[in-house]
N, CA, C and O atoms as a GROMACS GRO file, in nm:
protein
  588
    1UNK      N    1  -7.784  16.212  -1.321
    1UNK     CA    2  -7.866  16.325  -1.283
    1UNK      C    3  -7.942  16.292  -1.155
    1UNK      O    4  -7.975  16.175  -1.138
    2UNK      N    5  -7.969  16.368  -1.079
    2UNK     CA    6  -8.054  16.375  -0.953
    2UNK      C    7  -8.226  16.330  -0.989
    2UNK      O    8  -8.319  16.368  -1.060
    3UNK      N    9  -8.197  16.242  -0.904
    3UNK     CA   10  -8.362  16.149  -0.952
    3UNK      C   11  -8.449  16.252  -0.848
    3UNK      O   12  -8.423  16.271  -0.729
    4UNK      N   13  -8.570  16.317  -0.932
    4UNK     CA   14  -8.683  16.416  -0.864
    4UNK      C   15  -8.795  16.310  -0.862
    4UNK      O   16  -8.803  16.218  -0.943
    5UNK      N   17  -8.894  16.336  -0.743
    5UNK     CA   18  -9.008  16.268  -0.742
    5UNK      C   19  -9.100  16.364  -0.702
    5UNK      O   20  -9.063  16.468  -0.648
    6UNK      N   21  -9.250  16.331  -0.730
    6UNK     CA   22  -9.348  16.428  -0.699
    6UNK      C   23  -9.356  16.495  -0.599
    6UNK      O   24  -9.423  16.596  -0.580
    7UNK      N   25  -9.272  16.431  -0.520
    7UNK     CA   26  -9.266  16.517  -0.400
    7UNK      C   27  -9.208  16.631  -0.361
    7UNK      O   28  -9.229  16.697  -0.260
    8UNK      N   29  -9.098  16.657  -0.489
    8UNK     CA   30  -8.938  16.758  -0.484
    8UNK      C   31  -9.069  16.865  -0.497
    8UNK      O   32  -9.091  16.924  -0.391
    9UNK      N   33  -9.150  16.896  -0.593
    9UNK     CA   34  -9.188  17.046  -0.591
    9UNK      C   35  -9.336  17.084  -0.530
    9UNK      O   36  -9.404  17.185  -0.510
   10UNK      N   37  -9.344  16.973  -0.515
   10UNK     CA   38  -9.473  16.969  -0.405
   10UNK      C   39  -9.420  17.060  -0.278
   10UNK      O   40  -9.474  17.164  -0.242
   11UNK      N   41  -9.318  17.009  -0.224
   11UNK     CA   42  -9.231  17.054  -0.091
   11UNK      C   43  -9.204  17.202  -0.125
   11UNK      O   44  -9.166  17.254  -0.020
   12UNK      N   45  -9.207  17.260  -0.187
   12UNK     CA   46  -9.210  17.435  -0.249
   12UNK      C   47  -9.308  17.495  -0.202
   12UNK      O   48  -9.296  17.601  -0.142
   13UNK      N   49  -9.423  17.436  -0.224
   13UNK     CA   50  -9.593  17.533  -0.224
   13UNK      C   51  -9.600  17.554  -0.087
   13UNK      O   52  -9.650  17.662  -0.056
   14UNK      N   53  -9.554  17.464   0.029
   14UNK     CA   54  -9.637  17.596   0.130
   14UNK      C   55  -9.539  17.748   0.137
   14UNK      O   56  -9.571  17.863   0.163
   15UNK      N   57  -9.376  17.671   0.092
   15UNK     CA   58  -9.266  17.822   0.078
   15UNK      C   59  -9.361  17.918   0.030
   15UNK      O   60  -9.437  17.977   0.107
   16UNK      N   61  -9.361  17.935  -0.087
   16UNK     CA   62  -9.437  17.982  -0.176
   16UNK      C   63  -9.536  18.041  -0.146
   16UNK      O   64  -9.516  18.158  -0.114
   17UNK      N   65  -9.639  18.008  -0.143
   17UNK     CA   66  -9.777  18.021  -0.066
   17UNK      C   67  -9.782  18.167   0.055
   17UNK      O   68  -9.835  18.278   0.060
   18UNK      N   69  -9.683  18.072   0.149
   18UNK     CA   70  -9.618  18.180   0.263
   18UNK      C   71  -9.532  18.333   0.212
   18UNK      O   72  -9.535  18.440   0.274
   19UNK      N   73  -9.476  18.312   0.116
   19UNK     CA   74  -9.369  18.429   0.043
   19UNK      C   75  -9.488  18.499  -0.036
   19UNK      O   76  -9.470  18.620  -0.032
   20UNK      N   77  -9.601  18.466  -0.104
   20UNK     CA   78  -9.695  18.487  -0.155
   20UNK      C   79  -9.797  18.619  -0.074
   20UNK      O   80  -9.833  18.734  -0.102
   21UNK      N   81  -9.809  18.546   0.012
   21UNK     CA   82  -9.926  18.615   0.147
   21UNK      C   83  -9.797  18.748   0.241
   21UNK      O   84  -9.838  18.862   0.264
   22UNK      N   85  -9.693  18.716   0.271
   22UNK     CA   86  -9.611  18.811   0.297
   22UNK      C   87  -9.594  18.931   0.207
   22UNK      O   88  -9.624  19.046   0.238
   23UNK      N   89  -9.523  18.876   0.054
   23UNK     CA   90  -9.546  18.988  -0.025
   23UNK      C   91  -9.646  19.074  -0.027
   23UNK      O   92  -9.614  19.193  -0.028
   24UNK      N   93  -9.825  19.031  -0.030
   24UNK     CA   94  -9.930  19.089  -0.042
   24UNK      C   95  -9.963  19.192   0.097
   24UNK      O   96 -10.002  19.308   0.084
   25UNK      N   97  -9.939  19.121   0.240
   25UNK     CA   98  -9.911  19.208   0.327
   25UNK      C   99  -9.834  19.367   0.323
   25UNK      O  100  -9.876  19.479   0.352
   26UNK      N  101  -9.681  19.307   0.266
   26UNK     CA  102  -9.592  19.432   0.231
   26UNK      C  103  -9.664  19.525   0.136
   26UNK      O  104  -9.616  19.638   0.137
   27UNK      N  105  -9.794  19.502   0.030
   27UNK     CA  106  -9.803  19.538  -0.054
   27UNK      C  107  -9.932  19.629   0.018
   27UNK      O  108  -9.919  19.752   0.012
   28UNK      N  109 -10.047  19.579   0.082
   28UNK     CA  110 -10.133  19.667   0.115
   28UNK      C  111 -10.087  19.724   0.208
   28UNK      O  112 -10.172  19.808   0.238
   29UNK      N  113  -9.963  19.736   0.306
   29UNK     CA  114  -9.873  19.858   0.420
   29UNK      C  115  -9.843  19.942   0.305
   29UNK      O  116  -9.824  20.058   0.339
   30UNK      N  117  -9.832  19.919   0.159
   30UNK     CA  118  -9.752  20.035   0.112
   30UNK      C  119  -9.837  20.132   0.088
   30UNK      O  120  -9.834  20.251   0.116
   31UNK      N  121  -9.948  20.038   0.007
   31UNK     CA  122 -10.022  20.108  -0.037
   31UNK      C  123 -10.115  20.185   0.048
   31UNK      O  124 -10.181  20.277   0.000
   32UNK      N  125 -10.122  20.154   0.158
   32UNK     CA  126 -10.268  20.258   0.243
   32UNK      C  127 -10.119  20.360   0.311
   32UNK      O  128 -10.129  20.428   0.413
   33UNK      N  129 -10.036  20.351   0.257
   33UNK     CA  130  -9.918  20.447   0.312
   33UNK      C  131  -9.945  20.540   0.215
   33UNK      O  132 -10.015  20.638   0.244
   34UNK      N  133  -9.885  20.520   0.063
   34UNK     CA  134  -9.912  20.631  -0.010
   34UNK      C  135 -10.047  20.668  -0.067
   34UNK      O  136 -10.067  20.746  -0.160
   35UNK      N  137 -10.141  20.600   0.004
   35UNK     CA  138 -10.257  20.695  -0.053
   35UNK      C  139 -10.286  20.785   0.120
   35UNK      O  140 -10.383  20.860   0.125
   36UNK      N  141 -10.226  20.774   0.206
   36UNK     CA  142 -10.192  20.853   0.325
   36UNK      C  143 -10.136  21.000   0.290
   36UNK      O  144 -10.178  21.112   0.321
   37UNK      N  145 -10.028  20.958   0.216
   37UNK     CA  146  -9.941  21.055   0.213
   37UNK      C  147  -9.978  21.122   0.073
   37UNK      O  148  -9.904  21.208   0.025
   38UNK      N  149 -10.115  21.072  -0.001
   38UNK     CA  150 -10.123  21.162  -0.139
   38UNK      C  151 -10.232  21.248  -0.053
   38UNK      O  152 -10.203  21.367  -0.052
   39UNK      N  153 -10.337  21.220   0.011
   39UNK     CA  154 -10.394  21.286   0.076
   39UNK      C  155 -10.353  21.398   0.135
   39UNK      O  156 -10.415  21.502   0.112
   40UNK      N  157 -10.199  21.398   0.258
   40UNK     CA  158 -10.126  21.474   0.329
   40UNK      C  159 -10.090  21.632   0.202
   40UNK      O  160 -10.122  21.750   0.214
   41UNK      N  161 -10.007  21.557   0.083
   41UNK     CA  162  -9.974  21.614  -0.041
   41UNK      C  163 -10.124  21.718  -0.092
   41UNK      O  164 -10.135  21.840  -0.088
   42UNK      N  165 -10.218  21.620  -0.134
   42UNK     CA  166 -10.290  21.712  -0.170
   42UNK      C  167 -10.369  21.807  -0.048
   42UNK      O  168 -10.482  21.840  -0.082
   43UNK      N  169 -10.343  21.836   0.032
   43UNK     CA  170 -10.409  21.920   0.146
   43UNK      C  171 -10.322  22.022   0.170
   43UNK      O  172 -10.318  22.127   0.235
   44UNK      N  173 -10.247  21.953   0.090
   44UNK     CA  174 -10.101  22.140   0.115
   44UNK      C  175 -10.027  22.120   0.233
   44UNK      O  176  -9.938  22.202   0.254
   45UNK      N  177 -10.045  22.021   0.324
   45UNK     CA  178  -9.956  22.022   0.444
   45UNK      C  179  -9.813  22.084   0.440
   45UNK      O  180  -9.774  22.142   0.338
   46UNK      N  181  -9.743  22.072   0.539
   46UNK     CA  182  -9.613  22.095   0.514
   46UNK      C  183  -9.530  22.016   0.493
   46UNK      O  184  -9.566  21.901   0.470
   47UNK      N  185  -9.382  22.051   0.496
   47UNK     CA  186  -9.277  21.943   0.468
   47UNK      C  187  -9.334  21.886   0.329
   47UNK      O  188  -9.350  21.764   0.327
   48UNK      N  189  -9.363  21.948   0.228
   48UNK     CA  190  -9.399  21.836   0.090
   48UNK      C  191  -9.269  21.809   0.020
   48UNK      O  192  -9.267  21.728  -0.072
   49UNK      N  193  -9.152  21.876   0.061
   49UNK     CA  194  -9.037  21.792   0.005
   49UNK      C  195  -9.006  21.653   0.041
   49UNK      O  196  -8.929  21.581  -0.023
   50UNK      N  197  -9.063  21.624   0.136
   50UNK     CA  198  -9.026  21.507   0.224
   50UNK      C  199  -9.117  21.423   0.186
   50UNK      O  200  -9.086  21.305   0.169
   51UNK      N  201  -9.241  21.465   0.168
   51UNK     CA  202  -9.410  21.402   0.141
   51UNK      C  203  -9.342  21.309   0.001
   51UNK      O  204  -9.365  21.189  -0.014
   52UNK      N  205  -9.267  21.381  -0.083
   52UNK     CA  206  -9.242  21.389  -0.240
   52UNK      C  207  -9.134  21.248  -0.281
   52UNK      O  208  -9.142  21.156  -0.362
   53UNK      N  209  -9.034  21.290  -0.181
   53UNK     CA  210  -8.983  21.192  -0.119
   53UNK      C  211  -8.974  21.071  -0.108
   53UNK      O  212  -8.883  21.001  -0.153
   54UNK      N  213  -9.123  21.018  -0.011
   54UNK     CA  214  -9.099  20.912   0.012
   54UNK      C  215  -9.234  20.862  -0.024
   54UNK      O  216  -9.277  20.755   0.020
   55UNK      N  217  -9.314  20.953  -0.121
   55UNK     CA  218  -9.400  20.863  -0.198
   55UNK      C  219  -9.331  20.795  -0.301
   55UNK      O  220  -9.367  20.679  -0.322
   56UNK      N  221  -9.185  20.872  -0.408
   56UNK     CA  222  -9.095  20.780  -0.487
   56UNK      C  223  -9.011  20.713  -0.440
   56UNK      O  224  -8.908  20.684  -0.500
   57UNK      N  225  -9.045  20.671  -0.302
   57UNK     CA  226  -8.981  20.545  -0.251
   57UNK      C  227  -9.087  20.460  -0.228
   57UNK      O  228  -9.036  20.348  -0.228
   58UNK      N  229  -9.175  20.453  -0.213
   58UNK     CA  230  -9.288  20.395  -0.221
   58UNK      C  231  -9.342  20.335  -0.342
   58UNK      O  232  -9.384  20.219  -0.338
   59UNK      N  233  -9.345  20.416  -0.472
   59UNK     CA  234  -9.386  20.379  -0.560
   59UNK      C  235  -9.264  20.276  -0.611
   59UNK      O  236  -9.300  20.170  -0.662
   60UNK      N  237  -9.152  20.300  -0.601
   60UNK     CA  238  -9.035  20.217  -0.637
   60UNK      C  239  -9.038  20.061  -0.542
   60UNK      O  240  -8.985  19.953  -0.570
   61UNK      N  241  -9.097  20.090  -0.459
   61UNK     CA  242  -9.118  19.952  -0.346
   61UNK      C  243  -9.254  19.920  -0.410
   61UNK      O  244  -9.250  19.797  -0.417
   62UNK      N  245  -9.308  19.938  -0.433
   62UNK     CA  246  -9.459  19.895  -0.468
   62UNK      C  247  -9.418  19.793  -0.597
   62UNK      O  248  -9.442  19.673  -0.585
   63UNK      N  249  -9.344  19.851  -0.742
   63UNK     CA  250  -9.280  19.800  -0.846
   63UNK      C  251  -9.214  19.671  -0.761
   63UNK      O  252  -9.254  19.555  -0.768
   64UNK      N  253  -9.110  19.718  -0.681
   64UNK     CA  254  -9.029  19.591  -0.680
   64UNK      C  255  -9.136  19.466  -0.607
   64UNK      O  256  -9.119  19.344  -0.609
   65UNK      N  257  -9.246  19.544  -0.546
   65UNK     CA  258  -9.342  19.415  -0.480
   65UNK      C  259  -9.377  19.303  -0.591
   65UNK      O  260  -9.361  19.181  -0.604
   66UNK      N  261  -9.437  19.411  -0.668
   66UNK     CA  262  -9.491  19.351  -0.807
   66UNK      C  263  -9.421  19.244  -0.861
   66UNK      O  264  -9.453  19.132  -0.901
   67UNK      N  265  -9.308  19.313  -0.852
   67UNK     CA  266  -9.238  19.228  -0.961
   67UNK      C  267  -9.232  19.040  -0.875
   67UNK      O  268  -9.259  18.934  -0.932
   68UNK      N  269  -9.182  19.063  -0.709
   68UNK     CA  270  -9.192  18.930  -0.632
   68UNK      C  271  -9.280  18.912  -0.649
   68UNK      O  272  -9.285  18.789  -0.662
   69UNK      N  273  -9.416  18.970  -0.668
   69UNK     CA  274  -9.552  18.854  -0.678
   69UNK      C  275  -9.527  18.816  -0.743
   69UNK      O  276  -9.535  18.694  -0.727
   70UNK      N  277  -9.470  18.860  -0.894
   70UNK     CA  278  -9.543  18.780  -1.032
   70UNK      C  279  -9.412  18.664  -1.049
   70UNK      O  280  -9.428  18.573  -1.131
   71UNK      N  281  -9.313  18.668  -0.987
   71UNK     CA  282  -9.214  18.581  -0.988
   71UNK      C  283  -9.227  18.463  -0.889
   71UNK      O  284  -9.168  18.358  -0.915
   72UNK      N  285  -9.308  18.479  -0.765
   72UNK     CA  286  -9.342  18.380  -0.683
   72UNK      C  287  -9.482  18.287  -0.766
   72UNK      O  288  -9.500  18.166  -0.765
   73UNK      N  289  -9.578  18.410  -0.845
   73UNK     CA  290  -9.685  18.303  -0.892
   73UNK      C  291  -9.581  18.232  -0.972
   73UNK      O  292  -9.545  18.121  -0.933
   74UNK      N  293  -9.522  18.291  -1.093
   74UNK     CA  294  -9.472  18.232  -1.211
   74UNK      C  295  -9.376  18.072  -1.137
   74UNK      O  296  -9.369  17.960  -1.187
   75UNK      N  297  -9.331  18.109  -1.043
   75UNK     CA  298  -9.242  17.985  -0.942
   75UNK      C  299  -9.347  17.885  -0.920
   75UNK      O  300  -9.325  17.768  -0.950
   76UNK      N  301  -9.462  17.923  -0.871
   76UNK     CA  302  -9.549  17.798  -0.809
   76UNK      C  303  -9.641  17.758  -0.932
   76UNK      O  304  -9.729  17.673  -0.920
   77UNK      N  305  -9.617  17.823  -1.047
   77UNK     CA  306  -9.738  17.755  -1.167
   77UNK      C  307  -9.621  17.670  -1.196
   77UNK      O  308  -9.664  17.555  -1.203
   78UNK      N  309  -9.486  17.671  -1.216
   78UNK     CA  310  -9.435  17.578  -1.280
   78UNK      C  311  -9.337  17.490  -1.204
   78UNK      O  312  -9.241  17.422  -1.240
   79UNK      N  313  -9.396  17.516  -1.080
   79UNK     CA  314  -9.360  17.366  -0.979
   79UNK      C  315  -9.502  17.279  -1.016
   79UNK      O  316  -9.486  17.157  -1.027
   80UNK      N  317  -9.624  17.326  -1.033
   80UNK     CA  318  -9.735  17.222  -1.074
   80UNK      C  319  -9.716  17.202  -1.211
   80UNK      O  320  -9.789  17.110  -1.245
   81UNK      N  321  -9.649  17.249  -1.310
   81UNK     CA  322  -9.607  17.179  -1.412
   81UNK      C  323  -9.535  17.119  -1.400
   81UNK      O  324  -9.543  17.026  -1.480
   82UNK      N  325  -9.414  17.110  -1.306
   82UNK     CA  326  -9.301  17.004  -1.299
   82UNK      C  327  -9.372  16.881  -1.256
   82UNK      O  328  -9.357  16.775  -1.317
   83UNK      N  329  -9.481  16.896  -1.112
   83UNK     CA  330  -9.567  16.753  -1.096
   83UNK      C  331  -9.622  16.699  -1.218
   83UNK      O  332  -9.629  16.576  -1.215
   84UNK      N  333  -9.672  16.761  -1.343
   84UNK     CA  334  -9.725  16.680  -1.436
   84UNK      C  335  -9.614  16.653  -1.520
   84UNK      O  336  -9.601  16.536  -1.557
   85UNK      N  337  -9.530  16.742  -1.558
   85UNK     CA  338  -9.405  16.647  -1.626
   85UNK      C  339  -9.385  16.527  -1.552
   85UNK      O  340  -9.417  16.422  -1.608
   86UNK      N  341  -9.330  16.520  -1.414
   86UNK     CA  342  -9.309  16.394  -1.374
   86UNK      C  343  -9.414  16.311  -1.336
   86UNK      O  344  -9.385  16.206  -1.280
   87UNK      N  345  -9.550  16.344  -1.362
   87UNK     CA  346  -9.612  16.239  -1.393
   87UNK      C  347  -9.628  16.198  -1.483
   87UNK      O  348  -9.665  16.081  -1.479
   88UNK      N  349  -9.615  16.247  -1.591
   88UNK     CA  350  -9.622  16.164  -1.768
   88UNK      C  351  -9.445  16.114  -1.762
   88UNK      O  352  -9.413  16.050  -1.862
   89UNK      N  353  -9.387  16.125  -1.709
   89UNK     CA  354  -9.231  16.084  -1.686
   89UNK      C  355  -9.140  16.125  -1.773
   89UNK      O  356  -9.046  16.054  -1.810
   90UNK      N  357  -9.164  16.265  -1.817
   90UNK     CA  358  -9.080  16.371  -1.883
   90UNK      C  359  -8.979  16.422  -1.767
   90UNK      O  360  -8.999  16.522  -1.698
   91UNK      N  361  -8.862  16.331  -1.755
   91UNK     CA  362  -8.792  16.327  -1.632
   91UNK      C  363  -8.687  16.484  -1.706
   91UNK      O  364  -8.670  16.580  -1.631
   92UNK      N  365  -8.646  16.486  -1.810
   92UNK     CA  366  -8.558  16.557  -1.834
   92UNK      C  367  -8.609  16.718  -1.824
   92UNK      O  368  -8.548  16.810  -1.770
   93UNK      N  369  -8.763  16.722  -1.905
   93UNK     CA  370  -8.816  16.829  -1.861
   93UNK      C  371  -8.895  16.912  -1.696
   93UNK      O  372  -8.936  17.027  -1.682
   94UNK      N  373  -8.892  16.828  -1.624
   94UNK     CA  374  -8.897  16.806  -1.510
   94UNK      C  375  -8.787  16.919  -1.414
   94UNK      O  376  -8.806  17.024  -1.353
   95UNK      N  377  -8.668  16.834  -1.442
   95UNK     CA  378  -8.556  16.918  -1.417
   95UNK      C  379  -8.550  17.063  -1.474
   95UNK      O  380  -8.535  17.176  -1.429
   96UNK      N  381  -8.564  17.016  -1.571
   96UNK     CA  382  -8.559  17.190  -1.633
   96UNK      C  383  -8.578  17.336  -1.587
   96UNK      O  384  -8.515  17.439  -1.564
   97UNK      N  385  -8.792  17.246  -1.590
   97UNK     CA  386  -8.898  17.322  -1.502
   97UNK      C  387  -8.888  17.301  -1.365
   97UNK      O  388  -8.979  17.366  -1.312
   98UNK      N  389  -8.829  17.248  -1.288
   98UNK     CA  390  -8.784  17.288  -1.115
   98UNK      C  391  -8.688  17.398  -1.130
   98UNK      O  392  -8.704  17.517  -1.105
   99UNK      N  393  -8.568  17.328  -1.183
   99UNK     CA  394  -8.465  17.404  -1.189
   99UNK      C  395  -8.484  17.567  -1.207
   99UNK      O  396  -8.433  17.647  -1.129
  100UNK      N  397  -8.588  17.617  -1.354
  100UNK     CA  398  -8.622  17.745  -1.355
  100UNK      C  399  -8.722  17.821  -1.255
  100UNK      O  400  -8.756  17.939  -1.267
  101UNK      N  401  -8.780  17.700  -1.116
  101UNK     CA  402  -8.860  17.771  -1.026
  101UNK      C  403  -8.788  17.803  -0.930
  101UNK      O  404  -8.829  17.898  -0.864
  102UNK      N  405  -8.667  17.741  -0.889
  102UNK     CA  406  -8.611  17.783  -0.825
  102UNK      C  407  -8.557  17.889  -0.797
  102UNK      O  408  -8.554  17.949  -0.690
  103UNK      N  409  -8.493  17.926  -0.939
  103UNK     CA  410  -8.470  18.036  -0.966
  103UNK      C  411  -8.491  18.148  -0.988
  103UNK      O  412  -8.412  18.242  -0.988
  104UNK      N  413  -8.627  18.146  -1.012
  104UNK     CA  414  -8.736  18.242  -1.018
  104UNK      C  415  -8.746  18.255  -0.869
  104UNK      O  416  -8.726  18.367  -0.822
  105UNK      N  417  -8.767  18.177  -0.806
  105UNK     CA  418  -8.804  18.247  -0.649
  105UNK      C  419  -8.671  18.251  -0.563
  105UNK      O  420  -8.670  18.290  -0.447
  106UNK      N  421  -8.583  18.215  -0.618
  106UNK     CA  422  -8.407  18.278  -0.550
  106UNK      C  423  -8.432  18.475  -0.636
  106UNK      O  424  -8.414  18.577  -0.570
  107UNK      N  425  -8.456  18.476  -0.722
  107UNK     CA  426  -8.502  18.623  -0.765
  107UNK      C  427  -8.561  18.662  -0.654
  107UNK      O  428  -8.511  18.699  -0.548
  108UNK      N  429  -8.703  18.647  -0.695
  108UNK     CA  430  -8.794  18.652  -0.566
  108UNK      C  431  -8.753  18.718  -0.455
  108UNK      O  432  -8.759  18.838  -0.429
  109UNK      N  433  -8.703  18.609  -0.380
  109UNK     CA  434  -8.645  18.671  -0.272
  109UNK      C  435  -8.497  18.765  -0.218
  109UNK      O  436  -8.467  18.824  -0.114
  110UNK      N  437  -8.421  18.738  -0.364
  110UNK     CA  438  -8.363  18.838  -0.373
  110UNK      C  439  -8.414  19.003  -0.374
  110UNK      O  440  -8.336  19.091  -0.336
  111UNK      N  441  -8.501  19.022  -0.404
  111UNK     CA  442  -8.583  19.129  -0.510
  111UNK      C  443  -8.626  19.169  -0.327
  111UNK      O  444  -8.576  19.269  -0.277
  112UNK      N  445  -8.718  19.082  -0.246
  112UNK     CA  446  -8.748  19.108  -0.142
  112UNK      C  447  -8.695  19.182  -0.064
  112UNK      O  448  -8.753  19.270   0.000
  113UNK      N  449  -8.485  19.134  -0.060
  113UNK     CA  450  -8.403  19.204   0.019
  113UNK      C  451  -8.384  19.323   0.016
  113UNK      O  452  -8.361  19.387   0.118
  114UNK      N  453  -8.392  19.399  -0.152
  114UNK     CA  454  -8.376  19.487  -0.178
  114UNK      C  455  -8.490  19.583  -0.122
  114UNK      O  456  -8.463  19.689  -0.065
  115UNK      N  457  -8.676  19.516  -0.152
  115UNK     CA  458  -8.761  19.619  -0.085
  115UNK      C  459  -8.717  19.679   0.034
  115UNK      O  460  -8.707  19.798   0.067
  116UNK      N  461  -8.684  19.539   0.111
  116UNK     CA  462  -8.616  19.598   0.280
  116UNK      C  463  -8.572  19.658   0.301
  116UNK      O  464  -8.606  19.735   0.391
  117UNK      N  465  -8.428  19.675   0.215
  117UNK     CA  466  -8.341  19.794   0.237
  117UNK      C  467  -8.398  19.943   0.210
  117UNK      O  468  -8.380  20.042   0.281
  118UNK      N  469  -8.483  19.937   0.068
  118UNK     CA  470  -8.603  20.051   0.064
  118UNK      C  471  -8.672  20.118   0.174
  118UNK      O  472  -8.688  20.237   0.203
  119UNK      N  473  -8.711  20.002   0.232
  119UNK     CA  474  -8.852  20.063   0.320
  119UNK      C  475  -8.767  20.073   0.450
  119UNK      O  476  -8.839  20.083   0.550
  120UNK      N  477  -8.636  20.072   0.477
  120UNK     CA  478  -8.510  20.135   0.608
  120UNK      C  479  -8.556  20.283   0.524
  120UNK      O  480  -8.628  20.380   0.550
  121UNK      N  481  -8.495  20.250   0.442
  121UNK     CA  482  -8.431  20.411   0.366
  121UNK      C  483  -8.561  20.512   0.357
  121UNK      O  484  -8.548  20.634   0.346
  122UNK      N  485  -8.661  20.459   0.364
  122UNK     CA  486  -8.792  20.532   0.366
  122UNK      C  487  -8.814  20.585   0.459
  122UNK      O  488  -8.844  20.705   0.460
  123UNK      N  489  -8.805  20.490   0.597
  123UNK     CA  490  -8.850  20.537   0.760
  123UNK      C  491  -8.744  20.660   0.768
  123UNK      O  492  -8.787  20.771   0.799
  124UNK      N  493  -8.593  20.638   0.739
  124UNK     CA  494  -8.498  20.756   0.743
  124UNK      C  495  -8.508  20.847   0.716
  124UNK      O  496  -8.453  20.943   0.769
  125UNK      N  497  -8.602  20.851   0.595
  125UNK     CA  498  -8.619  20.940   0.548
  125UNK      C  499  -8.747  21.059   0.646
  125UNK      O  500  -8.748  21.179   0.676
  126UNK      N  501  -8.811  20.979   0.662
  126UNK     CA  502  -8.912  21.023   0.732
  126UNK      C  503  -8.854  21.079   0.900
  126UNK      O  504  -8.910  21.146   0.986
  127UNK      N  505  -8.762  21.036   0.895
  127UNK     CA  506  -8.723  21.062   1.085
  127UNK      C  507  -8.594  21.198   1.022
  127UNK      O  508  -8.551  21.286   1.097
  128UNK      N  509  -8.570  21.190   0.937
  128UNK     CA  510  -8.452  21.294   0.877
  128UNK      C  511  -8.462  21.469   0.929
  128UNK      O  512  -8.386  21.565   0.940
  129UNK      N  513  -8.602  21.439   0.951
  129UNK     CA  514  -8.621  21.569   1.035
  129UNK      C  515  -8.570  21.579   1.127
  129UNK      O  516  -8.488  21.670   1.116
  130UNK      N  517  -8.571  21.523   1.247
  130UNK     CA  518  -8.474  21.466   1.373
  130UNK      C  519  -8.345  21.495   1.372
  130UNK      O  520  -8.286  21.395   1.412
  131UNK      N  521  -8.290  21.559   1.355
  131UNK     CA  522  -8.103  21.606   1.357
  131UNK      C  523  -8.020  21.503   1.488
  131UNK      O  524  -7.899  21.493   1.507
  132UNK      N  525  -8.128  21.439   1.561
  132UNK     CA  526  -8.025  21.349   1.666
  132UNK      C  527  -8.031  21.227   1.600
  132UNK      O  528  -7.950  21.148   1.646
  133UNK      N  529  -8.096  21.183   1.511
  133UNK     CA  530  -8.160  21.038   1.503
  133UNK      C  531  -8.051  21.054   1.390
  133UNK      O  532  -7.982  20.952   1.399
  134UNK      N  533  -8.012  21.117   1.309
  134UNK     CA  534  -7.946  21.138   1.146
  134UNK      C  535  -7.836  21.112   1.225
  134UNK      O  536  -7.772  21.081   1.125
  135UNK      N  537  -7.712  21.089   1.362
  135UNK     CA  538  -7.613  21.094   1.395
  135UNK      C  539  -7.560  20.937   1.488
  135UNK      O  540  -7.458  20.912   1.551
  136UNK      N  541  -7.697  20.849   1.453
  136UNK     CA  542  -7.672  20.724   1.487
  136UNK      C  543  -7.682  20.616   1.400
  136UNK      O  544  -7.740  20.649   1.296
  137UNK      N  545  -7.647  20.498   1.404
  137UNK     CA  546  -7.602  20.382   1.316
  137UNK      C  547  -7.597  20.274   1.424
  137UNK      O  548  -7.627  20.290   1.542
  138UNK      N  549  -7.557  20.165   1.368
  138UNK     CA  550  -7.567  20.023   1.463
  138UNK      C  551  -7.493  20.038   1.563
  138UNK      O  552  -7.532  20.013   1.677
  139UNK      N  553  -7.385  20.077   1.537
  139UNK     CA  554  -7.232  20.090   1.642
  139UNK      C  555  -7.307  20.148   1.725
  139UNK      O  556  -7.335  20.077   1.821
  140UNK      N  557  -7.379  20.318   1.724
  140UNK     CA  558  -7.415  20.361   1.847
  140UNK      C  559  -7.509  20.319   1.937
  140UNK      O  560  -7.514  20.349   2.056
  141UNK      N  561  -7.609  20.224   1.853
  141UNK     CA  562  -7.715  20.174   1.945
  141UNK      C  563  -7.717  20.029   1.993
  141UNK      O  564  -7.811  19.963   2.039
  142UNK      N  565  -7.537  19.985   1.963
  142UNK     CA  566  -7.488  19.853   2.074
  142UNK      C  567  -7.412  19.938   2.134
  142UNK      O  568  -7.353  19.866   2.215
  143UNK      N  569  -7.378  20.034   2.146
  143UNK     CA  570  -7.232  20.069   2.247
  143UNK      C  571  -7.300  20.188   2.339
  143UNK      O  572  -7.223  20.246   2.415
  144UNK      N  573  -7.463  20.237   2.340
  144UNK     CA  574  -7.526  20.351   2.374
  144UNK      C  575  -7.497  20.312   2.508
  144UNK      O  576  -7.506  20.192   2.534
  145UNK      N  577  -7.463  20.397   2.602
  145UNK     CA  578  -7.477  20.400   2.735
  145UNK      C  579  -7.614  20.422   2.844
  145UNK      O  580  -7.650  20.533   2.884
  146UNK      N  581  -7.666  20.320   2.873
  146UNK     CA  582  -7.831  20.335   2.911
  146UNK      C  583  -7.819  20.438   3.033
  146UNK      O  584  -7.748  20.454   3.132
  147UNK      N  585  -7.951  20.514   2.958
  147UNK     CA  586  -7.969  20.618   3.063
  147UNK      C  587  -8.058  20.658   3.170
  147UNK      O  588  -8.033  20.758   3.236
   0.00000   0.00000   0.00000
């Protein structure tokens, strides 16, 4: 088996830490977004199909935030349990508990990719008004002819 030393999950926490403070960023952009747009909603503005929209894309990004925080804490409480397993020299449980932080924050940041693709699909949504902008994709904006 792969010999771990205090150092294997020590080397995690500033990841962590950093994926931690990012998530929370993504999390207060969402949120001073949809309490933007409950405001817009409750004032009767127009376009509230759109308002409607992309507050349940919002609230669905907000969930999936959630869920990376509590999987990045749950990752970094039990990389500091793996340091005390391998300091009482519970080598087998050690492994275990890395092994399941890892994985927890390969979630994590899986879970992340997906907000991303959300919060594309959100701005689209929002520019969908635009009938020129709805008729471009990557191809057209490497091959656009500068004007």
């Amino acid at each position: 088996m792969l010999e771990i030393s205090i150092n294997t999950p020590a080397l995690l926490f500033p990841a962590i830490t950093l994926l931690m403070l990012a998530y929370t960023n993504r999390f207060l952009a969402v949120a001073g977004r949809v309490r933007k747009l409950h405001e817009e909603y409750v004032s009767g503005k127009p376009n509230e199909r759109n308002i409607l929209g992309q507050i349940k894309n919002l609230r669905s990004r907000l969930n999936l935030i959630r869920y990376m925080q509590m999987l990045s804490v749950i990752s970094f409480l039990l990389c500091v349990l793996c340091m005390y397993t391998i300091f009482r020299n519970w080598i087998e449980a050690a492994h275990f508990i890395f092994a399941t932080s890892l994985i927890l924050l390969f979630i994590s940041i899986s879970l992340s990719l997906i907000e991303i693709n959300k919060s594309t699909r959100a701005i689209d949504l929002e520019l969908s008004d635009i009938e020129e902008l709805s008729k471009e994709n990557i191809f057209t904006d490497i091959f656009r002819q500068q004007e």
